[in-house]
C-alpha positions in Angstrom: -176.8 10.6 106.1 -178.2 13.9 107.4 -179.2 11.7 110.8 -175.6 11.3 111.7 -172.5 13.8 112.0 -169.9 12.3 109.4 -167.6 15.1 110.0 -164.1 13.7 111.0 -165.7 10.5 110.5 -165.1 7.1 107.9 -168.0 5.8 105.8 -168.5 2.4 104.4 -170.7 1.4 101.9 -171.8 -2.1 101.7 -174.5 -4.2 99.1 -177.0 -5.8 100.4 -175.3 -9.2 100.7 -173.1 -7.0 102.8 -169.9 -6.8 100.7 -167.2 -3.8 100.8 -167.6 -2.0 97.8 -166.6 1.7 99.1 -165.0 3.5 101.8 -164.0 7.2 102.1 -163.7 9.5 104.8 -165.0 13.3 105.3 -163.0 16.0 106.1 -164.4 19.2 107.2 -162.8 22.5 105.4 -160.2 24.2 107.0 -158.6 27.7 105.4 -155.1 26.2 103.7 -153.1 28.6 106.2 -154.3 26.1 108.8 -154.2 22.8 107.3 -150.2 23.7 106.6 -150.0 24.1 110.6 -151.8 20.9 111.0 -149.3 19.0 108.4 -146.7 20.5 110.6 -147.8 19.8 113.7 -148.4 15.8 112.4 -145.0 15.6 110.8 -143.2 16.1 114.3 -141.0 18.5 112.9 -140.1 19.4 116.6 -138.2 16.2 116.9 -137.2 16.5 113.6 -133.1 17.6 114.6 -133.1 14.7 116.7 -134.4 12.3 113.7 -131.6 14.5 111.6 -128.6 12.8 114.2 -129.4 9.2 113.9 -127.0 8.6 110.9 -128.3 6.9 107.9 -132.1 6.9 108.3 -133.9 8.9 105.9 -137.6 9.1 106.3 -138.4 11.5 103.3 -139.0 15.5 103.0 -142.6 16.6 102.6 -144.0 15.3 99.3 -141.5 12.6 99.0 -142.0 9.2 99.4 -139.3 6.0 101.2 -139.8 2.9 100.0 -138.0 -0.1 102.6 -138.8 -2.5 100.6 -135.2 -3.5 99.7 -134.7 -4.5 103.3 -137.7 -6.4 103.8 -137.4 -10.8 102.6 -139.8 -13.6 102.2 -139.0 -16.1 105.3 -141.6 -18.8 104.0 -140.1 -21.6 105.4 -142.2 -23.7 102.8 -140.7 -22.3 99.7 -136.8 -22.3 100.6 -135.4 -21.5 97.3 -137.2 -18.2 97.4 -135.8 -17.2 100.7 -132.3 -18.3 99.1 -132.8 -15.8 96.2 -134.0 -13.3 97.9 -131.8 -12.8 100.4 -129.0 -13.2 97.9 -131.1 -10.3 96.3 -131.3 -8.2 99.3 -127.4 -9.0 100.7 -125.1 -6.7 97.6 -128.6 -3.9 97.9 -126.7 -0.3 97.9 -130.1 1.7 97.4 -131.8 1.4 100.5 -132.7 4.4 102.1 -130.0 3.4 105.2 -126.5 2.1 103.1 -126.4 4.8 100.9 -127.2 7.3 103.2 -124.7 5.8 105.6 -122.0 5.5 103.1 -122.2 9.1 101.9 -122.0 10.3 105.5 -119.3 7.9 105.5 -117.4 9.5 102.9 -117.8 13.1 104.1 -116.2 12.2 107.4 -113.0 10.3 105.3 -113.8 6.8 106.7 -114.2 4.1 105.1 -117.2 2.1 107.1 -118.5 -1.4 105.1 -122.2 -1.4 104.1 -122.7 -4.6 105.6 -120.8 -5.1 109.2 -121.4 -8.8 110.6 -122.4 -8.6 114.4 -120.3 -10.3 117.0 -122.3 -10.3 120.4 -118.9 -10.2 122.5 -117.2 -7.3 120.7 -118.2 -5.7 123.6 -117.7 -7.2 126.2 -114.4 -8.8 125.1 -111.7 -8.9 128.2 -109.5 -8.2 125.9 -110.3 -4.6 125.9 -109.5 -3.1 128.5 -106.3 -4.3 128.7 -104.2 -1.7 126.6 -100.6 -1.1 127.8 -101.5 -2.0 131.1 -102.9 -5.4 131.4 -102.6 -8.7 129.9 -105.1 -11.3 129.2 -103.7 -15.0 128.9 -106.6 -17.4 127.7 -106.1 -20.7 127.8 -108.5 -23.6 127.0 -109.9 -24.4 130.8 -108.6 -21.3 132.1 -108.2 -17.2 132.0 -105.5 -15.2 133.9 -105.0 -11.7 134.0 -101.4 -10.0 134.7 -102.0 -6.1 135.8 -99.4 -3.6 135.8 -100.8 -0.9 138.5 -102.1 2.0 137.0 -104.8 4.9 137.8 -108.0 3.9 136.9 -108.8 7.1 134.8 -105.6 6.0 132.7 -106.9 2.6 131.8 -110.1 4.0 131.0 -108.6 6.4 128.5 -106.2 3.7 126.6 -109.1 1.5 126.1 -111.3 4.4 124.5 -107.9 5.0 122.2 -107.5 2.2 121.6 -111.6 0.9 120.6 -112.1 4.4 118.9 -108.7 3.7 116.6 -110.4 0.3 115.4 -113.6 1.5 114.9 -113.7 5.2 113.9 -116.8 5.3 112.6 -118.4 5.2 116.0 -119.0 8.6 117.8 -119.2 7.0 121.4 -116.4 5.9 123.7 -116.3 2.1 124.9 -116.9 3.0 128.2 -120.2 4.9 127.5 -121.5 2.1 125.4 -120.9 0.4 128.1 -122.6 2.7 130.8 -125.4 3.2 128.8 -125.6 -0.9 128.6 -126.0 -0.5 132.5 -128.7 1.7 132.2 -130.8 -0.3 130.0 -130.9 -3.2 132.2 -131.1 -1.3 135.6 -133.9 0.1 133.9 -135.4 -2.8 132.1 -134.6 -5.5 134.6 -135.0 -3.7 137.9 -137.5 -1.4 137.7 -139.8 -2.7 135.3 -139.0 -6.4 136.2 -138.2 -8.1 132.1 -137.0 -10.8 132.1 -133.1 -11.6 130.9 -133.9 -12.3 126.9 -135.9 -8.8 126.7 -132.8 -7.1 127.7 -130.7 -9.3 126.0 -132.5 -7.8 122.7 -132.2 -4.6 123.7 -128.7 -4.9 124.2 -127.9 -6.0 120.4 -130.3 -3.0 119.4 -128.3 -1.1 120.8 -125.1 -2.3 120.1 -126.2 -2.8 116.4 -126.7 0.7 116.3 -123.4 2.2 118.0 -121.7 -0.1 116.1 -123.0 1.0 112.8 -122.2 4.6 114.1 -125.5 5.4 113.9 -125.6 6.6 117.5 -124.1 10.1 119.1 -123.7 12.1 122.2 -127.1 14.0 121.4 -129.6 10.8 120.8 -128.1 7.9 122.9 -130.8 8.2 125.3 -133.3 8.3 122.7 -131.6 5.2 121.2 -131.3 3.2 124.2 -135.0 4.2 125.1 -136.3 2.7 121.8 -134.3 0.6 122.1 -135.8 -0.8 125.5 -139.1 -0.1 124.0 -138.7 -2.5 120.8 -137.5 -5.3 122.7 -140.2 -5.1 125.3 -142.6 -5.4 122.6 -141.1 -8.2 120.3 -140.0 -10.1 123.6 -142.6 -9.5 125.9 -147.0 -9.4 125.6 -147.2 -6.0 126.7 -151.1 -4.2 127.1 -151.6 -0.4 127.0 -151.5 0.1 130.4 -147.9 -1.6 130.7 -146.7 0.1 127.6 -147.7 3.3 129.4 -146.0 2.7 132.5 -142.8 1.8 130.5 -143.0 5.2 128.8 -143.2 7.0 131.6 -140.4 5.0 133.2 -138.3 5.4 130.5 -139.6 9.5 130.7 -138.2 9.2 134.2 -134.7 7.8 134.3 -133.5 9.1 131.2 -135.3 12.3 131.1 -136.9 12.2 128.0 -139.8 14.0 126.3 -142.6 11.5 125.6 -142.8 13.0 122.0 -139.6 12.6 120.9 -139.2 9.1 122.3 -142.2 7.7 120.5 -141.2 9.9 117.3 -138.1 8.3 117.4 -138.9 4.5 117.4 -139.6 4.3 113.8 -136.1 5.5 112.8 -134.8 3.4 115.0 -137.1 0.2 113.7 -135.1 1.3 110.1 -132.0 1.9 111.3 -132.2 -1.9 112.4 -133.7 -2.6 108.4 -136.5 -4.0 110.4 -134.9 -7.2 112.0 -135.9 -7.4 115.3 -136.6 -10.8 115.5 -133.1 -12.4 116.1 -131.2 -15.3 115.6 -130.1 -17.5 119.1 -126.2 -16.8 118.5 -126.8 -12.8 118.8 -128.7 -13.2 122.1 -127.6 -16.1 123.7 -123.9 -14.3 124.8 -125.8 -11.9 126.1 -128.3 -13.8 127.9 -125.5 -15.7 129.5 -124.2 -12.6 131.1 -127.2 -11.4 132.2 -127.9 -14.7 134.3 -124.2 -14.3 135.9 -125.1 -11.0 136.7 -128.1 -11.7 138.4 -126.8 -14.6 140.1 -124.1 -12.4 141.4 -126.2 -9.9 142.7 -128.3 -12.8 144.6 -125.2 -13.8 146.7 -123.9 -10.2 147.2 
C-alpha cells in the first residue's frame, strides 16, 4: 500500500481465487469550507436557473433524493402479462417527480393541462393551421386545394399564433417559433453535421414532445432543441468521442451555447421525456416522410 499513491484513487480487494469482496475509495482531507465549494461547483448550480425554467423536472435540493422509478416499465417481450400490468401501473401514476410538478405549475398559471397528453406527429405541421380567417383548406380523398384571401403575411402569421396559443395555452412558444426552431434543428443536424432523416426525425418529436407539454420557453429553447439534437444523435446514430465532440461544438456554434449548460441540461431533458427515447414507428414515420420531401425538393431546386 505504501508503494503506490492511493490518494484520489479506488481500491479493490480480491481472494486469492480472485473474487470481489471489497472496494472503497480514498479521499484526501480537505478543510469543510472547501469541500462545500467543491459540492457547489459539482452540483452545476451555475446552470441551475436554466434547469429552474424547464417546467416540471425536478432533480432534488441538496440532501434530497428523486426517485424515476415510476416512469421507468419492464419491456420483456417474453413475459407479456408483466408489461400489461405494469404499464397499466405506470399509465394513472400522479407522483412522479414530472406530473405533479407539472400539474401544480399548472394550477398556479389557471390552466387546466392533462397529465397525460397523447402525441400526434402532424399537430404541427397540419395545413390546417395557418389558415385562420384568411385561408381555407378543402381536403378531399385524392386531392388538397387551398382558397387564399390576400392578406399581409405578418397578418397571417399573427392569426395562426392566436389562434394555436387559444387551443393550447399551456404552451409558452408561438407556432411559428416551434416551427423556426424545427428549421434549425435539421439545418443543423442534417446539413452540417450530415444525420441522416430518422435522427432528425427523433429530434423533432423531442422536441415537440416537449413544447407541447409546455415544458419549453423563450429562455431554454435553444438548450432544448440542442439536447434535443444531442439525444437523438445518440439513440439513432453510433457516435465515438471525437464525433460527439464535434457535435458539441457545432451545437456551441450555431446556437451560441455554453458547453456547460448544454451538457448540464440533457439530463432534465432525458426526464422531462420520462426517459422514452426509443420510439414507436407512428411518431417518426410523419416526420421522416417530410424530411425525404424536403430533401428531394432541395435536390431539384
Amino acid at each position: 500500500m505504501r508503494q503506490h499513491d492511493t490518494r484520489n484513487g479506488r481500491i479493490v480487494l480480491i481472494s486469492v481465487r480472485r473474487a470481489l469482496y471489497g472496494m472503497f475509495s480514498v479521499v484526501p482531507y480537505q478543510e469543510f469550507s472547501q469541500l462545500g465549494d467543491m459540492r457547489h461547483f459539482h452540483s452545476g448550480m451555475g446552470t441551475r436557473d436554466s434547469v429552474i425554467g424547464l417546467v416540471g423536472v425536478e432533480l432534488g435540493a441538496e440532501g434530497k433524493t428523486v426517485s424515476y422509478t415510476e416512469m421507468l416499465y419492464p419491456t420483456n417481450a417474453l413475459c407479456g402479462h408483466i408489461s400489461n400490468t405494469a404499464s397499466s401501473t405506470c399509465s394513472p401514476c400522479s407522483q412522479s417527480p414530472v406530473r405533479g410538478v407539472h400539474s401544480q405549475g399548472s394550477r398556479d398559471k389557471g390552466t387546466e393541462v392533462r397529465d397525460r397528453v397523447d402525441y400526434d406527429p402532424n399537430l404541427l405541421d397540419d395545413p390546417q393551421w395557418p389558415c385562420g380567417k384568411h385561408k381555407c383548406v378543402l381536403v378531399f380523398h385524392s386531392y388538397m386545394t387551398t382558397v387564399i384571401e390576400y392578406v399581409k403575411p405578418s397578418d397571417l402569421k399573427r392569426d395562426m399564433n392566436e389562434t394555436f396559443s387559444e387551443k393550447f395555452p399551456h404552451v409558452q412558444l408561438t407556432l411559428s417559433k416551434i416551427r423556426s426552431l424545427k428549421k434549425e434543428i435539421r439545418k443543423l443536424a442534417q446539413e452540417d453535421c450530415g444525420y441522416e432523416e430518422p435522427t432528425v426525425a427523433m429530434a423533432f418529436v423531442y422536441f415537440e414532445k416537449l413544447a407541447l407539454n409546455g415544458k419549453i420557453d423563450k429562455q431554454n429553447r435553444k438548450l432544448c432543441a440542442g439536447a434535443c439534437i444531442l439525444l437523438a444523435a445518440k439513440i439513432g446514430s453510433d457516435l465515438r468521442r471525437p464525433e460527439v465532440k464535434s457535435l458539441i461544438d457545432r451545437l456551441e456554434e450555431k446556437f451560441r451555447l455554453n458547453r456547460k449548460d448544454l451538457l448540464a441540461f440533457e439530463f432534465p431533458v432525458l426526464v422531462a421525456l420520462e426517459f422514452k427515447l426509443h420510439l414507436p414507428h407512428h411518431e417518426i414515420l410523419p416526420h421522416y416522410r417530410r424530411l425525404l420531401l424536403t430533401s428531394y425538393n432541395q435536390k431539384i431546386q
